[in-house]
N, C-alpha and C positions, 0 to 999 in steps of 0.2 A: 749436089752435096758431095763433098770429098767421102777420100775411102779415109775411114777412123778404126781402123785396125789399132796403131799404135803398139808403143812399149807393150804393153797389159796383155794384149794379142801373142806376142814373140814372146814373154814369159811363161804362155798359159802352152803354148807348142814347146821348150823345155823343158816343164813338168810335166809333161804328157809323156817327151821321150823317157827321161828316170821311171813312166810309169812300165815302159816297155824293155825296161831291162830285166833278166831272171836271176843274171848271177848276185849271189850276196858279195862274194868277193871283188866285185868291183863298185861296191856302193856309197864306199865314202870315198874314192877317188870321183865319182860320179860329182856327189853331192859338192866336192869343192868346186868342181866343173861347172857345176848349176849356180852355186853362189858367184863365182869370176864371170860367167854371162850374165847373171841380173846386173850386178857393176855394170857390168859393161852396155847392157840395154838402159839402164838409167842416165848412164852418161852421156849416149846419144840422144838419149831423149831433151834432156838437158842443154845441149848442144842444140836440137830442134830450136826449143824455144827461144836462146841465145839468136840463133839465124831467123827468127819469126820477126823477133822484136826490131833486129835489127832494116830488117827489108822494109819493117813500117816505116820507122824512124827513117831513112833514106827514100822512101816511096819507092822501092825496085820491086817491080811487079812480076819482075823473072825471079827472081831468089822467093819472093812468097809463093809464088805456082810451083818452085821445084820444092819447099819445105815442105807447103802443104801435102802434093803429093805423095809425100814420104810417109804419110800416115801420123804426121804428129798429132796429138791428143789437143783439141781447143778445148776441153774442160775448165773446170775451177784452174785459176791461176795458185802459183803455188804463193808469191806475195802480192798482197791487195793492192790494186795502181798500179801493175809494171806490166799486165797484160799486152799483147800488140792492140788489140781495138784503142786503149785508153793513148798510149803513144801514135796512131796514129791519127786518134780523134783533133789531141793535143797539136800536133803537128799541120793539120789541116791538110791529113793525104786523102782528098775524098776516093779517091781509085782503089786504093787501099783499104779503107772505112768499106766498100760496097765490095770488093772480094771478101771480105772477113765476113759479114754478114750474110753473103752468097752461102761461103762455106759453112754457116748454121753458128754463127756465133750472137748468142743471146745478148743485146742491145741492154735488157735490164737486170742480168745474171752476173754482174759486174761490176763492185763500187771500189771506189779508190779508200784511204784510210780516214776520210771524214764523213763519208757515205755518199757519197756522189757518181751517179750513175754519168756514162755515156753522154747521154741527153746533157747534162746539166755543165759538162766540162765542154763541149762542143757550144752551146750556147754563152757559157764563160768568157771565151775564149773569139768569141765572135765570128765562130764560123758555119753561118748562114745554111749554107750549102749542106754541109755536115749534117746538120742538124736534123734536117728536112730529109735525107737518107735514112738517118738513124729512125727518126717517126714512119717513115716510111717500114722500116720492115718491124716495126712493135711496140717501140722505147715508147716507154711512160712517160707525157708530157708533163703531169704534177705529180710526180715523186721526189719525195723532201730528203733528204741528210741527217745526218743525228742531230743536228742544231735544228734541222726543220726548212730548211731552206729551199728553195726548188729554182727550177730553169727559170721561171716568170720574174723571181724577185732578180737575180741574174740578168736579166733581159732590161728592165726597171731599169737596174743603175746604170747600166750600160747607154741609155736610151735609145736602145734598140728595137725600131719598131718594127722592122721586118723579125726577127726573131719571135716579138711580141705578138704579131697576127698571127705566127706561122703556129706558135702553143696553145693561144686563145683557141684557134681552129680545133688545134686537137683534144682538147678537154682541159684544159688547164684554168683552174678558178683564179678568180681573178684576188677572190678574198680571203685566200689562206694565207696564214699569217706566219710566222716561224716559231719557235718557241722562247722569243724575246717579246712577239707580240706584231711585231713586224712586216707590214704587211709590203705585196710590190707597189699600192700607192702612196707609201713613205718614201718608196727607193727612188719613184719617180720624182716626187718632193725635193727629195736632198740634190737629187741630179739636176734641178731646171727643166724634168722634160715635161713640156707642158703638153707638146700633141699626145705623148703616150698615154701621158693620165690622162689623158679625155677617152684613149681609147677604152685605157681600165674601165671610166666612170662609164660607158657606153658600153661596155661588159657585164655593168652589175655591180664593179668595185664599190665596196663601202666610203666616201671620202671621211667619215666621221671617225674611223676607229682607231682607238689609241692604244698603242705598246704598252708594255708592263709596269713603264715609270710613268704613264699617263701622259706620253707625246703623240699630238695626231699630226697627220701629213700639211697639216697648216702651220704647224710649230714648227717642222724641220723645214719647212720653208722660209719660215723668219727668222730664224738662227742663222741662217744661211745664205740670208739677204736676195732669196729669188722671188722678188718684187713679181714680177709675171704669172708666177706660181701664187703667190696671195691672192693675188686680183681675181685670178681666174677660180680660188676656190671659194674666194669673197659673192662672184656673179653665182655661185651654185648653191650659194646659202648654208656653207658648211658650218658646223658647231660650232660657236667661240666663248665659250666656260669650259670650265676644269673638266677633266674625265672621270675626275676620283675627288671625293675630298681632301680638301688644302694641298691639289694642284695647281701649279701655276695656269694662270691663262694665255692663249694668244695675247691679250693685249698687256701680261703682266712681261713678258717676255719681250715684244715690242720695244719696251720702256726701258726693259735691264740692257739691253742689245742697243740700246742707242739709236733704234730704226726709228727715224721720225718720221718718215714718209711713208710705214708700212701703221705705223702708231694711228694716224690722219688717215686711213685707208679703213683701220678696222673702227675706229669710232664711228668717223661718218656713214658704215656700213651698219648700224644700229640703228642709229637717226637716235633724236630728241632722247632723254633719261633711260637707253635704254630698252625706247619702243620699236614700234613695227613687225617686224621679222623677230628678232634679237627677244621680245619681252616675256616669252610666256618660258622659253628657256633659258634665259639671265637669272633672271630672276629666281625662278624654280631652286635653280644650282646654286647662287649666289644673293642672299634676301640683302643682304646690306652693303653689294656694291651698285655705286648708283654713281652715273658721269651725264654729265651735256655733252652734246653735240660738241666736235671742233668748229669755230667760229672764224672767221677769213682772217689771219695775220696772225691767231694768238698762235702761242709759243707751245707745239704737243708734247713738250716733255715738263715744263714747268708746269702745263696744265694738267699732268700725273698726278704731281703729289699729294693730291685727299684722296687718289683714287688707291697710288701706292701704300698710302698709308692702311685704308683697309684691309689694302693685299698680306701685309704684313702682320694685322693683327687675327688673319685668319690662318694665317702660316702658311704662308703660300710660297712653296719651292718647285724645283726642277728635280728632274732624276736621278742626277747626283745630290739631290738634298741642298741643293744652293736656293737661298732667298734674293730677293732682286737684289738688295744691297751688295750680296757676293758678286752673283755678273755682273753687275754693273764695274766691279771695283774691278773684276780679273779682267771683263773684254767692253765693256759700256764706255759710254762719252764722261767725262767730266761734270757735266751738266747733268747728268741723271743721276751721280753721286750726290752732288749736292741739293738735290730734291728727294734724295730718298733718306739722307741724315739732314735735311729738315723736316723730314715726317717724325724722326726718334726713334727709327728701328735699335733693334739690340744688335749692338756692336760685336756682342761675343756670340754671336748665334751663328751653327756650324755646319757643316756640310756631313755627309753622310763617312767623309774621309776623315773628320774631328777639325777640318781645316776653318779657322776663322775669314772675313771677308781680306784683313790684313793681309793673314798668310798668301793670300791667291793675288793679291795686288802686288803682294813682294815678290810672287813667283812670274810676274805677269810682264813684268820692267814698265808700272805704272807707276811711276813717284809723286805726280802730283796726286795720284789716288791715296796710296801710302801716306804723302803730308795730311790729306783731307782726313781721314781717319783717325790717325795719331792726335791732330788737332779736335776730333772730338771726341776723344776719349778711349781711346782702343787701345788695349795690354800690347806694349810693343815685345813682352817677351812670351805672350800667350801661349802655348804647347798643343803640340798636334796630338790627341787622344783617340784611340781604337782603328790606328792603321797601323798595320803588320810592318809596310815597309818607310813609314818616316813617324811612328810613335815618338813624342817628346822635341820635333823641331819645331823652332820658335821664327819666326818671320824671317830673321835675317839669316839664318840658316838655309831660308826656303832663296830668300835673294843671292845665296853664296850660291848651295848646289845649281842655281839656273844659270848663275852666269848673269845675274841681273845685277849689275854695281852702282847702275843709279837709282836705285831703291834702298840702298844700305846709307848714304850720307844723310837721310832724310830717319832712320832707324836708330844710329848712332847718334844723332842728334837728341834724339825723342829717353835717350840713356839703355838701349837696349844691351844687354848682355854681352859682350864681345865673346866670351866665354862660354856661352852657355852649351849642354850636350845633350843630345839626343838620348834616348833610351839604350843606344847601343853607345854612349860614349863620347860620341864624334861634333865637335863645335864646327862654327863655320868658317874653320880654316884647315878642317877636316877636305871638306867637301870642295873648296877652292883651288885645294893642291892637288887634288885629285884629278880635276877637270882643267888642271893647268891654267886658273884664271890668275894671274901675275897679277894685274892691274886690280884686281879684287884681294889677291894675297896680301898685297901692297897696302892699300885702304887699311885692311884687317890689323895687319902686326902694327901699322901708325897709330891705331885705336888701343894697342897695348894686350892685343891676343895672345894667349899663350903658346909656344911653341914646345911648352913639355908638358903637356896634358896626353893622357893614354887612352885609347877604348879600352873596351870590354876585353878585346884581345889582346891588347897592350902596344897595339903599333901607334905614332904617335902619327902630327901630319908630316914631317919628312918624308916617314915612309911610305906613304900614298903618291905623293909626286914622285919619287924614285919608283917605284915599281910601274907606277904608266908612262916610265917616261921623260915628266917634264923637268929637265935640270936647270932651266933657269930658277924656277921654281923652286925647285928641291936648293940651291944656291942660295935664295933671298930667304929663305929661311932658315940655313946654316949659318950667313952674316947676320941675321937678327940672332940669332943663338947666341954667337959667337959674341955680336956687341953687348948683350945683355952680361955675358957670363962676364964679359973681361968690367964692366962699368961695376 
């Protein structure tokens, strides 16, 4: 253990001497004396830990043995994360990591600014080694962050199995969740690692539990097309109905995502109406959804539509509040749009953003979605309602701010607003010259867009391309001014 005298030690022998002086008459020459040494013991100490940080960050194990020496204080750090342990965790100086902790430095006395101990930035960060020191001399292998988070869900998405045996080992549950809901066998989900989550599921890991918007580690596998990860959670007999009422399903998700092969994986994993395995909890969760078996050659997305159609009339969305109609339109095949608007969903039915299915096709550079939708009936100038930051944008607004221009000739066709403004003002030649889309600016002002229309703060769109920038831009829409004013 180092000598930890410190600062605090050299101030407390200065106060001592002022206590050995008798005369009065030298006691506020004293006293200033005492304040110019406290400076000056702070500053060196300051200097300590400058030279502390710095020997981690380099790995010089000569300048940490002569700091250390020197009696600097390993206490509380004075800001949270700039500690030497976390710099050298960070850095992967294991020589470094194991003098620190030699010299009595507390492994879980120590989080960075979103609560994250040692352990959890060392695992982060993929180093192995680190890690398994740090457990070694105390670190808490399941201590969470303010969000909730811990080394295992870290290890998950990393799919790091050495990290992951080395926590499990040390008590680290397999099934705490974060404070989204979150568990490490979602993490493993999203990632493809299929050996991991076995390891989880041979830990104890719940495969069934679902996050706060009712996604389980089967749905962020279908979202995310890790076919291997279905399969394998398909053989362990995991849930497939909602979490919650009027959640989406595995196979409502299947269908919006366009996964045909994941779609043909979860039916046939039910067998017959719904039986087998599948019946006593389908059913339970779900009285009135009812499918066949896929059958050799037919079509598993056309073969949706009585199915999606119930999806739809039980209200069944995602956790952004999207209905199949919506994914399908923002990231699905073609093919699943046109079986979900021949089921008759409601076309104006919205997401938790106030966004209609249009709006996300516009934003999505979908246009044959966009044509499919217009052509049955969808408000081409709709308005986005109860979002702070795009309140009052109407589709082709949403297709201007993306940069998506082949979703606007299909917009303007359908007679959408050229004009129209946001809650804050701003139409969609606002958001065009902003992001420097010419070829979209272009489109715009030929549709007959106004170039003197004001926001709310009264800049008009010139001044958006000027200010980021873009002078061609900022150009093509001084000559459309300029032709307009002189016609």
């Amino acid at each position: 253990m180092s000598n930890r005298r410190g600062g605090h030690g050299r101030v407390q022998r200065i106060v001592a001497a002022v206590g050995s002086l008798a005369s009065a008459a030298v006691l506020a020459p004293v006293i200033v004396w005492v304040s110019l040494s406290v400076q000056a013991v702070s500053a060196a100490d300051g200097a300590d830990a400058g030279r502390l940080i710095a020997a981690a960050r380099a790995g010089d194990l000569t300048l940490l043995d002569s700091v250390l020496a020197s009696g600097v204080e390993l206490g509380g750090p004075e800001k949270v994360g700039t500690t030497a342990l976390f710099v050298a965790v960070g850095a992967g100086r294991r020589e470094i990591v194991r003098h620190l902790l030699v010299a009595g430095v507390d492994p879980n006395a120590v989080r960075d600014k979103r609560g994250r101990t040692a352990i959890a930035v060392a695992v982060r960060r993929g180093r192995l080694s680190v890690a398994a020191d740090l457990i070694s001399a105390g670190a808490d292998a399941d201590v969470a962050d303010t969000s909730g988070i811990r080394a295992l869900h870290y290890a998950a998405a990393r799919c790091d199995m050495g990290a992951a045996r080395l926590l499990l080992r040390a008590g680290a549950d397999p099934g705490r969740a974060s404070k989204q809901g979150r568990t490490p066998v979602m993490e493993a989900a999203k990632g493809g690692c299929q050996e991991l989550l076995l390891v989880l599921a041979e830990a104890g890991a719940d495969l069934d539990a679902g996050d706060e918007d009712g996604w389980t580690a089967l749905m962020f596998a279908i979202d995310l097309g890790r076919t291997l990860i279905v399969r394998e959670l398909l053989e362990r007999e995991v849930w497939l109905g909602p979490t919650r009422e009027g959640a989406l399903t595995p196979l409502d998700l299947a269908v919006a995502r366009g996964r045909a092969d994941v779609h043909a994986l979860l039916r046939n994993a039910c067998g017959a109406s719904w039986g087998g395995k599948c019946s006593r909890r389908m059913v339970r969760a779900r009285p009135t959804l009812g499918a066949s078996p896929l059958q050799p050659g037919e079509d598993p997305v056309a073969a949706a539509s009585s199915l999606l159609l119930r999806a739809q009339r039980l209200g069944a969305r995602d956790k952004l509040g999207r209905t199949p109609l919506i994914l399908a339109a923002e990231r699905g095949s073609m093919r699943a749009v046109e079986a979900l608007l021949a089921t008759g969903p409601a076309l104006e039915a919205r997401t938790s953003g106030g966004e209609t299915a249009l709006h996300r096709a516009a934003a999505a550079r979908n246009p044959a979605a966009v044509s499919l939708l217009l052509a049955a009936g969808a408000d081409a100038d709709a308005r986005v309602s109860g979002s702070q930051l795009r309140e009052g944008w109407t589709p082709l607004i949403h297709a201007a701010a993306f940069g998506r221009g082949v979703a606007i000739p299909p917009l303007l066709a359908a007679g959408a607003d050229v004009d129209a403004q946001s809650a804050a003002g701003r139409s969609a030649l606002f958001f065009a010259a902003l992001h420097g889309q010419d070829a979209i600016v272009s489109m715009l002002l030929k549709a007959g867009a106004s170039t003197r229309l004001r926001d709310r703060w009264g800049f008009d769109a010139a001044h958006f391309a000027g200010r980021a920038g873009h002078i061609p831009v900022l150009r093509r829409i001084e000559r459309a001014e300029a032709l307009r004013s002189d016609g």
